[in-house]
C-alpha positions in Angstrom: 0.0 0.0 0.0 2.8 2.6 0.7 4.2 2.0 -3.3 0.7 3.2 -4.1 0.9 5.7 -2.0 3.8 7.4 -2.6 3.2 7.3 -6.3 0.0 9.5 -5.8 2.4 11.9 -3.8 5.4 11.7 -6.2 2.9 12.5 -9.8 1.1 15.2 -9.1 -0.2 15.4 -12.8 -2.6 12.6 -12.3 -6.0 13.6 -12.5 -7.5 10.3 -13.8 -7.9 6.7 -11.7 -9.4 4.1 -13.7 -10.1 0.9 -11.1 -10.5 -2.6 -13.0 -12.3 -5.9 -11.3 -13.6 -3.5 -8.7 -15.5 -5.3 -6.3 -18.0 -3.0 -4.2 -20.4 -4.2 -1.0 -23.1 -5.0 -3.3 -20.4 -7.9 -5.1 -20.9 -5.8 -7.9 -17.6 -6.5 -10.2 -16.9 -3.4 -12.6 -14.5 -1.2 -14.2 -14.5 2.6 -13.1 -12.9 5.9 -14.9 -12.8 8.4 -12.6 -12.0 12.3 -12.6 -10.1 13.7 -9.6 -8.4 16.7 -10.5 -12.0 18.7 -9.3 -13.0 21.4 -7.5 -15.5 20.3 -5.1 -16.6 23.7 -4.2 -16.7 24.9 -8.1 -19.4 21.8 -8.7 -21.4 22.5 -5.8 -21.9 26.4 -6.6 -22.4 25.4 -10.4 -25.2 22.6 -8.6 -26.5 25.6 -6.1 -27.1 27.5 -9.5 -28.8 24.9 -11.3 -30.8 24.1 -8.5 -32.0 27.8 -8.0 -32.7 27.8 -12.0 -35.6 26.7 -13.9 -33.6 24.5 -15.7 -34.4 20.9 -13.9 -38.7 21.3 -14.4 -41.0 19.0 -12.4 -42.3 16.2 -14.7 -46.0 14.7 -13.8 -44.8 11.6 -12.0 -46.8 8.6 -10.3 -44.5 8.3 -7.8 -44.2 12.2 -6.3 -46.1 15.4 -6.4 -45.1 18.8 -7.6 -44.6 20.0 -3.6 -42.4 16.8 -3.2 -40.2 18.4 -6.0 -40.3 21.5 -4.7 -39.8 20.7 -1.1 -36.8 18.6 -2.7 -35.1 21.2 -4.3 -35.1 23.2 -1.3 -33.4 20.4 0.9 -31.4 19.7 -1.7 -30.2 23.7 -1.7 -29.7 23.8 1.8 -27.4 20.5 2.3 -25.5 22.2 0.2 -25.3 25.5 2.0 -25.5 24.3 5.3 -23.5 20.9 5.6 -23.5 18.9 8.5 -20.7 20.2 10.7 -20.4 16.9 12.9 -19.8 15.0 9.8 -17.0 17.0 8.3 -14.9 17.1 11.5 -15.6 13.4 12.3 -13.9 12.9 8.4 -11.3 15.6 8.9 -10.1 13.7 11.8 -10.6 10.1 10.1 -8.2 10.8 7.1 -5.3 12.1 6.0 -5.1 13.4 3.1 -2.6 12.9 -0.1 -3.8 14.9 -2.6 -4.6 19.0 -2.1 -8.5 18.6 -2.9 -8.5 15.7 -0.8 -9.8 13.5 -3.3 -7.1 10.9 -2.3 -7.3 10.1 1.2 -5.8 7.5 3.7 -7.5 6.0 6.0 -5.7 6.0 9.7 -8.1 3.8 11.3 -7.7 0.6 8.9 -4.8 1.8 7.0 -6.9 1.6 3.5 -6.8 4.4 0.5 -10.4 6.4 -0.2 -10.1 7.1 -3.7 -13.1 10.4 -4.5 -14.0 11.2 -8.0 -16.4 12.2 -10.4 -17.2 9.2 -12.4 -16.2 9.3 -16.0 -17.2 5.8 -17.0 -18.6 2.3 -15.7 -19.0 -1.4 -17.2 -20.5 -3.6 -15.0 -19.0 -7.1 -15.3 -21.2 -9.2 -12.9 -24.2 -7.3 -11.4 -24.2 -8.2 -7.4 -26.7 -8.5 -5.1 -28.9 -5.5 -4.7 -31.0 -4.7 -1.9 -34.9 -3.4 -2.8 -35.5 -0.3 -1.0 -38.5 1.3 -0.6 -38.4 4.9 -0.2 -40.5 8.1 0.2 -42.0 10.3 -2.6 -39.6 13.2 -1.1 -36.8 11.1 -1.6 -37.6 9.6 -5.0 -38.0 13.3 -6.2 -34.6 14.1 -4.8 -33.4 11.0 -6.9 -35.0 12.5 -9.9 -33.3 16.2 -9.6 -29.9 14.4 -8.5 -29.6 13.1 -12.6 -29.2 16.4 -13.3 -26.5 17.6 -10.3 -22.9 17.1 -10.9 -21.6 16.3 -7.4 -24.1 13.5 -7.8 -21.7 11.8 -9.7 -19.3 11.9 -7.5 -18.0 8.2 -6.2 -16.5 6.7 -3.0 -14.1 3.8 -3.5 -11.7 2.0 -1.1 -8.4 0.1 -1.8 -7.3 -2.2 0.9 -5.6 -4.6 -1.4 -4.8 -4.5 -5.1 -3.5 -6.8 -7.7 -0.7 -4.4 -10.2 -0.8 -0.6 -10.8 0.6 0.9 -13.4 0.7 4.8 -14.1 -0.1 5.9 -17.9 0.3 9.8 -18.6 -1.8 11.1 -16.0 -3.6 8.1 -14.9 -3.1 5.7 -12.4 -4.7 2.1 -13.7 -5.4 -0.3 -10.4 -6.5 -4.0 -11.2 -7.7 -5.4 -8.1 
C-alpha cells in the first residue's frame, strides 16, 4: 500500500484513476474511470445555480407530487449550504489526506486508501446483489433532480488490497 501511496504523492499530474475488477459491498464487479483533479466547491456552486434555476422542471410523476419536487429542491439547496458540521470534523479527523482537494485520502483507522471522483465511466462485469429499497416520494424526487447535479456523480471507493498498478500519462490504472 505505501508503493501506491507514494506514487499518488510523487505524480502530481494525475488527474484520472481508472479501477478494474472493482468489487464493491453489493459484489458488484466493474471497471470505473474516474475524474479527480476537481473542485468540489466549483461543482457545488455550479449545482446551487442549477438548482435555484428553472432549468431541472418537475415532470407529472406517479411516484411524487409537484410539492415533493419543490420541497426537494429546497433540501437539496440547503445540504449544500449548510452541511452537517459533525460530519465533516468526524472525516477531517478520520483521514489524511494525499492529494490538495482531498480527493485521495488515507485511512488511519484501517490503514486503507479512499479514492473520490467524479465518475467518467462504468462497465458492470457481474451485477451483485442489490437490496430493494423502498423509499418516500420526497426522496424519490430528490433521486430524480440528483440526474441532473454534478456532485451526484461523485464516487466513493476503497483500496485495501490490489493486484498491479501501473501509471499511464496522467492516470493511475489499479487492477484489483
Amino acid at each position: 500500500m505505501d508503493i501506491l501511496i507514494n506514487n499518488f504523492i510523487n505524480n502530481s499530474d494525475i488527474n484520472t484513476i481508472i479501477l478494474n475488477n472493482y468489487v464493491d459491498s453489493n459484489n458488484e464487479k466493474s471497471n470505473h474511470e474516474i475524474f479527480i483533479g476537481y473542485d468540489y466547491s466549483f461543482l457545488k456552486e455550479q449545482d446551487i445555480d442549477l438548482l435555484k434555476s428553472d432549468f431541472i422542471q418537475y415532470i407529472q410523476s406517479a411516484y411524487f407530487t409537484k410539492q415533493d419536487f419543490i420541497e426537494a429542491k429546497d433540501v437539496l439547496i440547503n445540504s449544500f449550504t449548510s452541511p452537517n458540521p459533525n460530519m465533516s470534523k468526524a472525516q477531517i479527523d478520520a483521514y489524511e489526506s494525499i492529494t490538495e482537494n482531498g480527493s485521495i485520502k488515507y485511512c488511519k483507522a484501517n490503514s486503507t486508501i479512499k479514492l473520490c471522483g467524479v465518475l467518467q465511466d462504468k462497465q458492470v462485469i457481474d451485477s451483485g446483489i442489490y437490496k430493494c429499497v423502498k423509499s418516500k416520494s420526497i426522496t424519490l424526487a430528490k433521486n430524480y433532480i440528483k440526474k441532473f447535479l454534478i456532485t451526484s456523480k461523485i464516487r466513493y471507493y476503497t483500496v485495501d488490497k490490489y493486484s498491479t498498478f501501473e501509471i499511464i500519462d496522467d492516470k493511475i490504472i489499479i487492477t484489483f
